[in-house]
C-alpha positions in Angstrom: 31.6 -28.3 13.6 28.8 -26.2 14.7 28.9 -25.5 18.9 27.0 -22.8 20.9 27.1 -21.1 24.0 25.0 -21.1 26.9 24.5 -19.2 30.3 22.7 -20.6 32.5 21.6 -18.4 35.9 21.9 -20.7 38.8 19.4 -20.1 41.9 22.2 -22.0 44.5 24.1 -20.2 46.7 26.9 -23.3 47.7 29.1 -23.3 44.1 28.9 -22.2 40.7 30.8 -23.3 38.1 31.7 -23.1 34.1 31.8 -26.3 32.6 33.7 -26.2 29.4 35.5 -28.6 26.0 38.2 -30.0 28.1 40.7 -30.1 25.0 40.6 -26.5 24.6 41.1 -25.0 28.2 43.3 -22.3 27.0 40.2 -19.6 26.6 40.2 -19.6 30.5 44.3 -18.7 30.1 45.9 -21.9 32.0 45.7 -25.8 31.5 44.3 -28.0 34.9 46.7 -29.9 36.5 46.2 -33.6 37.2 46.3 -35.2 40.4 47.1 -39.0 41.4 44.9 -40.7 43.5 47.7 -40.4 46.1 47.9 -37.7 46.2 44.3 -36.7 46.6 44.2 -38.7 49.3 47.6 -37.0 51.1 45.6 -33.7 50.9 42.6 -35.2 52.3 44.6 -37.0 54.9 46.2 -33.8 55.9 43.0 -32.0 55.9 41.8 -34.7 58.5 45.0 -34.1 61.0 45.1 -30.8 61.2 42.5 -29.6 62.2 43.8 -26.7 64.5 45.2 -24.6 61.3 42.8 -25.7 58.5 38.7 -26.0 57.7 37.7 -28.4 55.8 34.3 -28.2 54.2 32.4 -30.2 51.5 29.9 -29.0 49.5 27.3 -30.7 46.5 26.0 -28.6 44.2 22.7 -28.9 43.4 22.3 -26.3 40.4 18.9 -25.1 39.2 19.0 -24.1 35.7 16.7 -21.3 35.4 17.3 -20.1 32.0 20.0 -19.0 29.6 21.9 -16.8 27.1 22.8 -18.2 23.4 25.6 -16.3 21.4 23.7 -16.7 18.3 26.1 -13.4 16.9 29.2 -11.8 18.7 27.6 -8.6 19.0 24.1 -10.2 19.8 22.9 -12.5 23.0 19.1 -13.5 23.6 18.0 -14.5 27.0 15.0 -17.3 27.1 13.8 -19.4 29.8 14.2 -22.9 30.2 12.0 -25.5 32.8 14.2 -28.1 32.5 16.5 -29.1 35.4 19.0 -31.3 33.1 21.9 -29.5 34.6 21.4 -30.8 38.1 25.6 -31.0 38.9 25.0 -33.8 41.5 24.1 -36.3 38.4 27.6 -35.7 37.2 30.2 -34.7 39.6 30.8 -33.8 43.2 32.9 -31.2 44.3 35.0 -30.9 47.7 36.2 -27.8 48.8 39.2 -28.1 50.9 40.8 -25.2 52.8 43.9 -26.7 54.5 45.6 -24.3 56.4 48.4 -22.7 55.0 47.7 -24.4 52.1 46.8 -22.9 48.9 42.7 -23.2 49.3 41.6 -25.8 46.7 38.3 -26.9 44.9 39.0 -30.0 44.0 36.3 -32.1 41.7 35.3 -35.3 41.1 34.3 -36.3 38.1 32.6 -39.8 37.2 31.8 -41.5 33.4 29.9 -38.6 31.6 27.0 -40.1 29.0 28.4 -39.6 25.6 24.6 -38.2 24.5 25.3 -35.7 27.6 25.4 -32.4 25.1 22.3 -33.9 23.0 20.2 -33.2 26.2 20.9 -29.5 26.3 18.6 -27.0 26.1 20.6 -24.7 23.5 18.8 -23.5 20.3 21.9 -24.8 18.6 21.9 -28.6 17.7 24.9 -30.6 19.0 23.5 -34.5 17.8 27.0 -35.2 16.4 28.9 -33.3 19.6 29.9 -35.6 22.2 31.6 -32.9 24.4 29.9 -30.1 26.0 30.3 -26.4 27.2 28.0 -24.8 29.9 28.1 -22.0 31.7 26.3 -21.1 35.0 26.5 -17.8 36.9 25.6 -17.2 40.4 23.1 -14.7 41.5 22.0 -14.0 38.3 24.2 -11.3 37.3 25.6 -10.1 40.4 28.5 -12.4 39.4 30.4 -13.4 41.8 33.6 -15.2 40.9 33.5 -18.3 38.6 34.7 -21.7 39.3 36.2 -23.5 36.6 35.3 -27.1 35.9 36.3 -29.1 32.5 35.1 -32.5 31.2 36.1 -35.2 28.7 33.2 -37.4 27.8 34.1 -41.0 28.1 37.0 -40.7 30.4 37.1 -40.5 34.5 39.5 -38.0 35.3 40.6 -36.0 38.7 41.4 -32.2 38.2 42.3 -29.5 40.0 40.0 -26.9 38.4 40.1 -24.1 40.2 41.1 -21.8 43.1 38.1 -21.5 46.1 38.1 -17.6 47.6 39.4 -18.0 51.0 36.0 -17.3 52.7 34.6 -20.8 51.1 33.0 -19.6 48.6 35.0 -20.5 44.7 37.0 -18.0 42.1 38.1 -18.3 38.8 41.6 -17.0 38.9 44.2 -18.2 36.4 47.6 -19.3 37.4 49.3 -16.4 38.0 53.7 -17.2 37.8 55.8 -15.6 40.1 56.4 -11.7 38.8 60.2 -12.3 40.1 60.2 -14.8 37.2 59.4 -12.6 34.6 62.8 -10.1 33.4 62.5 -7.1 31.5 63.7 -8.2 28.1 65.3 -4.9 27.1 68.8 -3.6 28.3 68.3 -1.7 31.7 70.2 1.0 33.6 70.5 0.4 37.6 67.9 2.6 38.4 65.5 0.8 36.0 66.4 -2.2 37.8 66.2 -0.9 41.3 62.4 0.3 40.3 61.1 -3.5 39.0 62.2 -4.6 42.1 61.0 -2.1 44.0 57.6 -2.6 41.9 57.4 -6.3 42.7 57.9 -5.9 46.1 55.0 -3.3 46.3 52.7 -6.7 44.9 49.6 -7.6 46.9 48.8 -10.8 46.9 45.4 -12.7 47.9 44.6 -16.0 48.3 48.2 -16.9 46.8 47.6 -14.2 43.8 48.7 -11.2 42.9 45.9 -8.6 43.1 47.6 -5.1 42.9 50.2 -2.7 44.2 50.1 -1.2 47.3 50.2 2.6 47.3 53.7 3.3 49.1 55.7 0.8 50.4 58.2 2.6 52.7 59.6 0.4 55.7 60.7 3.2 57.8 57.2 4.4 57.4 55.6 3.6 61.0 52.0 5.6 60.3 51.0 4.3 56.7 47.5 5.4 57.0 46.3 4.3 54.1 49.1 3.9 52.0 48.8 0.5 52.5 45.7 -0.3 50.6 45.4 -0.8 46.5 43.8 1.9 44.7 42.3 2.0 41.7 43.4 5.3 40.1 47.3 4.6 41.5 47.3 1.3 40.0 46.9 2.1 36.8 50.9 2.7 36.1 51.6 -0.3 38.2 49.2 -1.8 35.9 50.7 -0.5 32.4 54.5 -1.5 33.4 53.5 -5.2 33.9 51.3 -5.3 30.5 54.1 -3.7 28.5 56.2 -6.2 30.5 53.9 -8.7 29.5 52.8 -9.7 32.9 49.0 -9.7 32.3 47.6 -11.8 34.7 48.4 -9.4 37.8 46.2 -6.5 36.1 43.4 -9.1 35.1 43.1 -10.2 38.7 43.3 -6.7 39.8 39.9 -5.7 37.6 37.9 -8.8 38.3 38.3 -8.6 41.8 37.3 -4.5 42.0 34.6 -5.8 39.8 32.9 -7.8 42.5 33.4 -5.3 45.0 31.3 -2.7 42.7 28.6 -4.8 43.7 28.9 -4.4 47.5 26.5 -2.6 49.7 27.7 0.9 50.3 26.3 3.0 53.1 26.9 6.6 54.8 25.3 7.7 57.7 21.9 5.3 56.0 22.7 6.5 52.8 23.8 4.5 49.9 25.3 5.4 46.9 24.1 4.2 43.1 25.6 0.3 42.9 28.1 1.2 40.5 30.3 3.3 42.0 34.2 1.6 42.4 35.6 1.4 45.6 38.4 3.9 45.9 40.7 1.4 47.4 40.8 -1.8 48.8 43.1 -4.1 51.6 43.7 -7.7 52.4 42.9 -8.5 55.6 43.5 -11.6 57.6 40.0 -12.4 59.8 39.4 -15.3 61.9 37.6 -18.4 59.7 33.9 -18.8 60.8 34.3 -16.9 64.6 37.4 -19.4 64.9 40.7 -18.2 66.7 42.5 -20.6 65.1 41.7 -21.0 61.4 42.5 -18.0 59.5 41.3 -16.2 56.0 41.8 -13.4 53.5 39.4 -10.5 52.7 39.2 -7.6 51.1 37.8 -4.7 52.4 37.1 -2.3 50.2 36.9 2.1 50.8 34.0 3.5 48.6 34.8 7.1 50.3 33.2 6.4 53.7 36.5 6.5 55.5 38.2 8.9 53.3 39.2 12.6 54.0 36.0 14.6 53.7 33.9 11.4 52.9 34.1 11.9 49.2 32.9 9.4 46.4 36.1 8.8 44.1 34.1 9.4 40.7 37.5 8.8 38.5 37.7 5.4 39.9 34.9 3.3 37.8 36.6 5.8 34.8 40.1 4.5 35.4 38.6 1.0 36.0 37.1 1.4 32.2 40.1 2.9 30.6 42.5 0.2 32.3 39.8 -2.9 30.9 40.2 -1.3 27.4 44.2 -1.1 27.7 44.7 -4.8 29.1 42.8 -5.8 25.7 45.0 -4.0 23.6 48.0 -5.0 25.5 47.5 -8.6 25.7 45.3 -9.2 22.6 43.2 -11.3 24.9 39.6 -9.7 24.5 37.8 -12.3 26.1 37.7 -10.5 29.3 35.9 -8.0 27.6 33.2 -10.3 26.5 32.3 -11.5 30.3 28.6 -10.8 31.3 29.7 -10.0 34.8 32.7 -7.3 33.2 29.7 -6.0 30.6 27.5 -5.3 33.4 29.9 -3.5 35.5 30.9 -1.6 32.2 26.9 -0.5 32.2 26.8 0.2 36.0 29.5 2.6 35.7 27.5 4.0 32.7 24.0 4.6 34.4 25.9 6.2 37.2 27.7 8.8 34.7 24.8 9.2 32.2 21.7 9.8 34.7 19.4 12.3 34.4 19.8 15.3 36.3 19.0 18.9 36.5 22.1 19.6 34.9 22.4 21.7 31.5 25.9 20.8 30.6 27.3 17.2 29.1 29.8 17.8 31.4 29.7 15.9 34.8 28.9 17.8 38.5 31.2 16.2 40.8 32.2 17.5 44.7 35.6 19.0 45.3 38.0 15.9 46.1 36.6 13.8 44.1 39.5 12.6 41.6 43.7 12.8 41.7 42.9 16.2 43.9 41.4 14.6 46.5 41.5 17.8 48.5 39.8 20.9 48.7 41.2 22.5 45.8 38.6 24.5 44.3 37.9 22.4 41.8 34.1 21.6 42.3 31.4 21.7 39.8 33.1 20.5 36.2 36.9 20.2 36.9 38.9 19.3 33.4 40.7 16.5 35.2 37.3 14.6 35.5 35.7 15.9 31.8 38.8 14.2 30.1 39.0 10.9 32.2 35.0 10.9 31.5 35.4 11.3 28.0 38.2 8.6 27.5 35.6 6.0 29.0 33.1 6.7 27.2 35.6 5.9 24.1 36.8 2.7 25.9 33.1 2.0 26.6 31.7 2.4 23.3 34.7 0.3 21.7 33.9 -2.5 24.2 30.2 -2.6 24.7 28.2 -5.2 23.4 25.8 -4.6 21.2 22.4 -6.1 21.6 18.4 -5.1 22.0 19.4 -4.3 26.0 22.4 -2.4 25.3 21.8 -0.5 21.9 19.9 2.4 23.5 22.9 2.7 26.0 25.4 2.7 23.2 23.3 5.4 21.3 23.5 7.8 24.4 27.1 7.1 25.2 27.3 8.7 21.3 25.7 11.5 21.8 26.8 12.2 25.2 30.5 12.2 23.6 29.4 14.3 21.0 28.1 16.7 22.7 30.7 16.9 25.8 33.3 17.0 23.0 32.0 20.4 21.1 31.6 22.0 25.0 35.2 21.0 26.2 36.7 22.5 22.4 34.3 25.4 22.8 34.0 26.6 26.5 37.0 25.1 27.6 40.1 25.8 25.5 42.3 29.2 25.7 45.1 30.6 23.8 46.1 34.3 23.0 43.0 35.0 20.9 40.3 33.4 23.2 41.9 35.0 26.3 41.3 38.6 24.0 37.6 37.7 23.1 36.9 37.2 26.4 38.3 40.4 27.7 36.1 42.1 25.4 33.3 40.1 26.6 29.8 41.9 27.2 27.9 40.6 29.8 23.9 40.4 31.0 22.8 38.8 27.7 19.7 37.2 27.5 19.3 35.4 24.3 20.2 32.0 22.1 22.6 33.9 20.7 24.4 35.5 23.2 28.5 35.2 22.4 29.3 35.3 26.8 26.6 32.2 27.1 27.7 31.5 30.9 28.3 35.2 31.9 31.9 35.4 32.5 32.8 39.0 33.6 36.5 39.9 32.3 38.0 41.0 35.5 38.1 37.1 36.2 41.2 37.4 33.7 43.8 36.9 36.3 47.0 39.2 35.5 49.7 36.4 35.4 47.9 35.1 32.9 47.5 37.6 29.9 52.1 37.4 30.0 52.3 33.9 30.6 50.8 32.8 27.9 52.8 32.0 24.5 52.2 33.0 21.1 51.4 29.6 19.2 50.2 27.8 22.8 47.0 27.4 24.4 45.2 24.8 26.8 42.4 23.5 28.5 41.0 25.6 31.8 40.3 24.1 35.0 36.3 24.6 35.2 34.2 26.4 33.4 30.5 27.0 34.8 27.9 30.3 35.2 29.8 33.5 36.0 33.2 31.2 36.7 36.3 30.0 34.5 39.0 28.7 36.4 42.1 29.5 34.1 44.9 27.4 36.4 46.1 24.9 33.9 45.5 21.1 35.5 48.3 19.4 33.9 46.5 15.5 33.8 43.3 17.1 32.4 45.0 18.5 29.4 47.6 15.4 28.7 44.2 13.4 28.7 42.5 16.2 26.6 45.6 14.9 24.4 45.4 11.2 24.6 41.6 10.7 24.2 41.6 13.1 20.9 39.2 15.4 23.3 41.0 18.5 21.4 41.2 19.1 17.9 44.9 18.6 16.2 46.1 22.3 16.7 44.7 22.2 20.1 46.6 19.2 21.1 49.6 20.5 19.3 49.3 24.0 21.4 49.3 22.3 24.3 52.1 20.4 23.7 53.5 24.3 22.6 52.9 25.7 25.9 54.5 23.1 28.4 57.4 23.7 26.0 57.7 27.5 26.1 56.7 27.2 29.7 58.9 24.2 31.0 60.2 25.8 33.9 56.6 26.6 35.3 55.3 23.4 34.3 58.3 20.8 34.3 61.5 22.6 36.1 63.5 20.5 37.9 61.1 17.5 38.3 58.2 17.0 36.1 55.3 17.7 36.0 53.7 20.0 38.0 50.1 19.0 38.8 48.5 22.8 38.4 49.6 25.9 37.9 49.8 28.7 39.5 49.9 27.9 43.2 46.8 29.2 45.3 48.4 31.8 47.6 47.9 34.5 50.3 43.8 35.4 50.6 43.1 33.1 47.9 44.6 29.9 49.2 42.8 30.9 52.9 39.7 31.1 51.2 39.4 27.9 48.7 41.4 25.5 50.6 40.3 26.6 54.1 43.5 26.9 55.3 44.8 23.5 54.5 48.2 23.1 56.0 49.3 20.3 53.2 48.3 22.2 50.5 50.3 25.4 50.9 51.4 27.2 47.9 53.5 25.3 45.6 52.9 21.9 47.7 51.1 18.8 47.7 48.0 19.3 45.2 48.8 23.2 45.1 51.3 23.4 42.4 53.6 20.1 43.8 55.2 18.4 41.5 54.4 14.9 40.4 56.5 12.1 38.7 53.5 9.7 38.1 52.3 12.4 35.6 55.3 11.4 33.3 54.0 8.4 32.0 51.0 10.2 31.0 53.3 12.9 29.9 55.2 10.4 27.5 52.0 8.8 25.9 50.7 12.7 25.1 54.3 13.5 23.5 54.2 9.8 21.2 50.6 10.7 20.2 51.9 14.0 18.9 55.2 13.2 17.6 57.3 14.9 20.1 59.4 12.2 21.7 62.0 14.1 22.4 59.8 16.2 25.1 59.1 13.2 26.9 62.7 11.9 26.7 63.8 15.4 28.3 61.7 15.1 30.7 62.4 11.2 31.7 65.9 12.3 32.1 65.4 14.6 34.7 63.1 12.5 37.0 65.8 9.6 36.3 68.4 11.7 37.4 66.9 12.1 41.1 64.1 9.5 41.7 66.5 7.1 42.7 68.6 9.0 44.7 65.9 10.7 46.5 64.1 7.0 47.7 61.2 7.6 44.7 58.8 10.1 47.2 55.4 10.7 46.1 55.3 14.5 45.2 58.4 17.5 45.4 57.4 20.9 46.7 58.9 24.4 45.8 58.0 26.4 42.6 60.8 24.5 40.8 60.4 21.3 42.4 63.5 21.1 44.3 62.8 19.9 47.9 61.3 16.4 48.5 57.8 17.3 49.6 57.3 17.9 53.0 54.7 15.2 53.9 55.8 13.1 51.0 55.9 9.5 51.4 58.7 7.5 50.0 58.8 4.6 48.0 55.7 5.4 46.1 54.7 2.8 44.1 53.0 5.2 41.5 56.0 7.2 41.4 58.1 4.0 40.3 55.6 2.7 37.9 54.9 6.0 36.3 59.2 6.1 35.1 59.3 2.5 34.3 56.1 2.7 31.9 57.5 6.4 30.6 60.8 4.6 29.8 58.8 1.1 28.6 56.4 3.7 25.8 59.7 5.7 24.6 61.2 2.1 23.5 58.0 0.9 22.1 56.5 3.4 19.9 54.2 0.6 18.5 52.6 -0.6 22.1 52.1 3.2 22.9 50.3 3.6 19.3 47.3 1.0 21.7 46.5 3.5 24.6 45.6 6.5 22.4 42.7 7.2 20.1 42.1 9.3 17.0 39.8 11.7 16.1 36.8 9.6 15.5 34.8 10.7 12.4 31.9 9.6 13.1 31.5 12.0 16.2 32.1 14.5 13.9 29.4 13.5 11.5 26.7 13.1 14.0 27.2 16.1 15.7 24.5 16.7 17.5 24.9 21.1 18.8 23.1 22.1 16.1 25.1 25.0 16.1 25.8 25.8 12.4 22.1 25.1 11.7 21.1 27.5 14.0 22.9 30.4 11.7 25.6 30.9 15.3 28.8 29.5 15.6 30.1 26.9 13.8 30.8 23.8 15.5 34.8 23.5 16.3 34.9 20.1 15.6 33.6 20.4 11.8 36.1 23.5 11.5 38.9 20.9 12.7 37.6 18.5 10.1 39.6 19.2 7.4 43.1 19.1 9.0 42.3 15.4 10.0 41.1 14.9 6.3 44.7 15.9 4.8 
């Protein structure tokens, strides 16, 4: 049977809604439940009685059908413009939205006879004369999407359905069903401590409007100054979010990245400024506001943090990246790639892209970010092109380029995102990695070229070679520095930067397997007696005055300065499967596992070994918890891990676009790695 698609963009504010082939409601992930006309009229009744606690409010939808989209081919969509207003709802149902107090806030929908020829009127390119059910869909606002409302439709049948759940502030969502996480049990034999962590982890849920949206970032009782430990943010959420898909509790994690996707399209200001529109909010909270200016009547909202009340009023760049790479792993997880597909999801994919790929003054692929702006949301010395950032950057624009549609709008954006990968990939290899024999090269360095050709392109004088560094390096290890830019390498090894490096196939084979090498030979700088450490060394004496301005929570070998982090071992683990070395992940499970628990899971551990619970540490840290349960969740499913890491993708290395072996310079290190991938 032939069918189509449509999209129509509606130009009403009141409701939106997807009508769809009521016998196959599955694509939306739950089936509507049916109502008796009893009890209809018990929750109307109800709504009528109370009306201290509850608002009640009914609303037609008169929709305006002002064009639409027809999937003519999965990777292709056309947009033409209709003048027909066929689609007007009121000729064919009414909806009521009803908010009754402590109720779960309902659009309920009335649906009368539907013409049998009702599909034969459409507007589609696609002819339907032998369909008699239909499938529309309308947006609202064009395609600042806001949530969808779910409506479904049997021809030749009057039915009442519950078909969908109406956003607390009135206006309607599409959110599926979502069953009670405490239902859901880890399948696989668990220790105590693994038990003690789900629970904790389900505890740490945030719900809204009755469904679970995220994880809140510490959820200590005792804790009597949260600050804003209480929020959901996007970049800690991400474990939370793996444990529950490898769990397989999906519906938490796609709540979580539709809702974050509406709030990309919020207005963002500081002091009259306003960032680009598709920068992620750093975090977000549920609040509970009055209903309409009423003191009675109550409702949930979310107020999102783009950076305007963080410390230093900084723009978290890594969120819209961990937004992308989390989208990407819920598809893989779940198998459900529908998500994916949404117009509102591929325009906040694009968003995120015109913010990363615009046109500046920079020479580099690499992005210019502010100090603060990622995991180290401190003053850390880590302005200009910090790894941690490269490598998150890179693994979106992998996720992006796998998920993007591609159409005449988007092909040009997909042909950039290649060659931005290309090219940031040769200057991470190139500039970027050290081992024994690049740390030597650059000591011999000769500096004031000016030329094409000159070997020190970015000027690096070799008394930047710090001295701990020319022992501490091993033989057959190596690693990713911290920045590289004119005149400047940092060479303090960033621990998430170079476990990315590893996961997103930013280093060749031996580079990956070196750095694998070196937190091995070096485990009691790097792991010791809780893993991992987030940098290495620790900023001290002069130097820590100078780069952190004196910043009493990160003091040498604390917090951000050389603190140790359990949430890195999940990212640890999927590093060590990738390269074959579970055994260094299992180590290194087994010594959080031993203390985690006992120690009331705190956020970081201070000391050059890691011994002492941090000093401003907060306990019961959600990301903490998540991070072991997912580490111990990848170690006993080798295949689900295989989903979160990419290859070395060929085609990057065909289309390299440096030029360098052309130009009769240095060969290109991705085309000397070639071979080893071919074997």
């Amino acid at each position: 049977m032939t069918s189509g698609s449509s999209i129509g963009i509606s130009t009403m504010k009141p409701c939106c809604r997807i009508l769809c082939n009521y016998k196959s409601p599955s694509i939306f992930g739950f089936s509507p439940t049916k109502f008796s006309d009893a009890a209809i009229m018990g929750i109307l009744s109800r709504s009528v009685h109370h009306k201290s606690t509850h608002c009640c409010r009914y609303n037609t939808c008169d929709t305006q059908i002002v064009g639409y989209i027809n999937v003519i081919k999965p990777n292709r969509r056309d947009f033409s413009v209709s003048g027909s207003n066929w689609g007007l709802a009121r000729d064919f149902s009414t909806s009521v939205c009803v908010n009754i107090g402590s109720f779960r806030p309902r659009v309920v929908s009335l649906i009368p006879h539907v013409a049998s020829d009702f599909r034969n009127q459409s507007t589609s390119v696609d002819s339907h004369a032998h369909d008699t059910s239909f499938e529309k869909i309308y947006i609202q606002s064009g395609l600042n999407v806001k949530p969808l409302v779910i409506e479904k439709t049997e021809t030749d049948q009057s039915i009442l359905e519950e078909v969908s759940e109406e956003r607390c502030d009135g206006s309607n969502v599409n959110l599926d069903n979502l069953k009670d996480l405490s239902d859901n049990k880890v399948q696989s034999k668990v220790s105590e401590v693994e038990k003690e962590a789900w629970k904790l982890l389900q505890d740490a849920v945030v719900t809204y409007c009755g469904n679970p949206v995220g994880t809140v970032a510490a959820n200590d009782s005792a804790d009597k100054q949260p600050l804003n430990y209480d929020q959901v943010f996007i970049r800690d959420f991400v474990p939370s979010a793996l444990a529950f898909l490898l769990n397989g509790e999906g519906e938490i994690v796609k709540n979580f990245l539709l809702h974050t996707l509406q709030l990309q399209s919020w207005e963002k200001t500081v002091d009259c400024y306003s960032p680009g529109q598709g920068l992620m909010p750093a975090s977000f909270k549920v609040r509970t506001v009055p209903l309409d200016g009423s003191n009675e009547a109550l409702e949930e909202v979310l107020d999102p943090d783009f950076g305007e009340s963080a410390i230093g009023r900084v723009a978290p760049v890594d969120s819209g990246l961990w937004w992308i790479i989390l989208l990407r792993a819920y598809g893989k997880l779940t198998g459900d790639y529908t998500l994916q597909d949404r117009v509102d999801v591929q325009t906040g994919i694009r968003l995120i892209l015109k913010l990363c790929l615009t046109d500046g003054f920079d020479m580099f692929p690499s992005l210019l970010v502010t100090d603060g702006s990622c995991m180290i949301d401190r003053r850390m010395g880590i302005h200009g092109h910090p790894l941690e950032i490269q490598a998150l950057f890179y693994s979106a624009l992998r996720c992006s380029r796998e998920m993007l549609i591609v159409n005449d709008a988007t092909k040009n954006l997909v042909a950039a995102v290649s060659n931005r990968l290309s090219a940031l990939c040769f200057h991470m290899r190139e500039y970027y990695w050290v081992d024994l024999k690049k740390i030597n090269e650059i000591y011999r360095y000769k500096t004031e070229e000016y030329s094409t050709d000159a070997v020190n392109k970015f000027n690096i004088y070799p008394e930047q070679i710090p001295s701990w560094l020319v022992d501490w390096i091993s033989e057959d290890g190596g690693y990713f520095i911290g920045n590289v830019q004119p005149a400047h390498m940092d060479f303090r090894f960033f621990t998430l930067g170079n476990l990315w490096a590893i996961v997103s196939s930013l280093g060749t084979t031996r580079q990956n397997q070196g750095i694998l090498n070196l937190i091995e030979a070096k485990w009691d700088d790097i792991v010791a007696q809780m893993p991992l450490k987030i940098c290495y060394p620790a900023l001290e004496g002069e130097e820590w005055r100078i780069i952190t301005g004196c910043d009493p929570k990160n003091t040498p070998w604390s917090y951000h300065n050389g603190g140790s982090w359990p949430t890195l071992l999940w990212q640890f683990t999927l590093a060590c499967m990738k390269m074959g070395r579970p055994d260094l992940a299992q180590k290194a499970v087994d010594s959080a596992e031993k203390r985690l628990s006992l120690d009331k899971w705190p956020e970081y551990y201070d000391t050059r070994n890691g011994r002492f619970i941090g000093k401003q540490s907060r306990l019961m840290q959600t990301w903490t918890i998540a991070g072991f349960l997912t580490s111990k969740m990848l170690l006993e499913n080798p295949e689900k891990a295989s989903l979160l890491f990419w290859e070395e993708d060929f085609e990057l290395l065909q289309n390299c676009v440096c030029m360098l072996s052309k130009s009769g310079g240095r060969k290109c290190s991705r085309f000397a790695s070639r071979p080893q991938f071919l074997v």
